[in-house]
N, C-alpha and C positions, 0 to 999 in steps of 0.2 A: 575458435580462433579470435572471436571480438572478444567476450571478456580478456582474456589474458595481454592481449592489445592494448584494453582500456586502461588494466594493471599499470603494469608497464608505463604506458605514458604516463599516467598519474604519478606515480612510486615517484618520478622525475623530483615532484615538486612536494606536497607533503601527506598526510594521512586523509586529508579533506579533498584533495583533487585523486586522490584516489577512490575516493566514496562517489564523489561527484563521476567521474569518469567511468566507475561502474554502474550507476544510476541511468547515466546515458548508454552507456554499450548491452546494457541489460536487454531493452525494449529491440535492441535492432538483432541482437542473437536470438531472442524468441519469436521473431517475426516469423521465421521459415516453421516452426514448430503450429505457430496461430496458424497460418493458413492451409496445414496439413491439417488440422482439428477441424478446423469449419467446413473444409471442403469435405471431410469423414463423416461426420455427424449431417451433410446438406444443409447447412443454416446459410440463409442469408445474409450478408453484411448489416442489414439494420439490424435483423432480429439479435446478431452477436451483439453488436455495440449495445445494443440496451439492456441485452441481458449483462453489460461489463458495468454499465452507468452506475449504480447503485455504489457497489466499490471505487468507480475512478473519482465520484465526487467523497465519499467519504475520507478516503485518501487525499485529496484536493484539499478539504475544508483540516483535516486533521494534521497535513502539513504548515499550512497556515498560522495556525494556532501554537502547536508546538516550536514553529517560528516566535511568535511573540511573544510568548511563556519565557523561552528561553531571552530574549531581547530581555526582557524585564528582571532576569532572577541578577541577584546584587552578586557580587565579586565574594561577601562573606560567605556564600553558602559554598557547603564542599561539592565536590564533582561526583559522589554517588546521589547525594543527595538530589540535585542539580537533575540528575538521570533521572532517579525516582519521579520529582514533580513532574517535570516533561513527558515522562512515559505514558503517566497515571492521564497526566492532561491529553495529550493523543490520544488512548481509551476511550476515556469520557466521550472524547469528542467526535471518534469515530462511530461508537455505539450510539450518543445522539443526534449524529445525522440518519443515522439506517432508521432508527425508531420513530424519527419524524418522519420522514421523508417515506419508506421502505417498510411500513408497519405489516403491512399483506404479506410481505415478501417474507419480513421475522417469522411472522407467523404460522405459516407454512414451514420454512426451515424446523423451526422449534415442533412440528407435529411431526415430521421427517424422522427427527433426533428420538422423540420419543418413543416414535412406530420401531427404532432400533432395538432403544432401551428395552422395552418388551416382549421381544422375539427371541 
């Protein structure tokens, strides 16, 4: 019922306050979903949040950035292009925050991934 809410009000006004509008009603529809999972699995409040940190900051810093990529790209560049550099720069940026930041944590995934690979 919230997503289609947030729709809705957004659509009102244009394609951006409907993004924006689903960005916000996103978090508050999965909230009943989060605390069905954590109380499932028994994890604690900290333990969840920390195990979330890694993503919430790489997402944090990779917003950011592709804010300011985009502030800077000139009028002459086209609108795929425009996408392209933005995207590429988000990537970058979310892969090096995890590898600074999260090197243990890569690393382990990537031995996970592999242990699959060869099963």
């Amino acid at each position: 019922m919230v997503l289609p809410a947030a729709a809705v009000i957004g659509a009102q006004h244009d394609v951006t306050t409907v993004a924006w509008a689903l960005a916000i009603g996103f978090p508050i529809a999965s909230f009943p979903g989060l605390m069905l999972a954590r109380r499932a699995i028994a994890m604690p409040w900290l333990d969840y949040v920390r195990a979330l940190l890694p993503a919430t900051l790489g997402c944090a810093v990779m917003a950011a950035v592709v804010l300011m990529v985009r502030a800077g790209i000139t009028g002459n560049m086209g609108p795929l292009s425009a996408l392209a550099v933005q995207a590429t720069a988000g990537a970058l940026t979310y892969v090096t925050v995890l590898a600074l930041f999260y090197r243990d944590r890569l690393r382990v995934l990537y031995q996970l991934v592999r242990q699959q690979q060869t099963s």
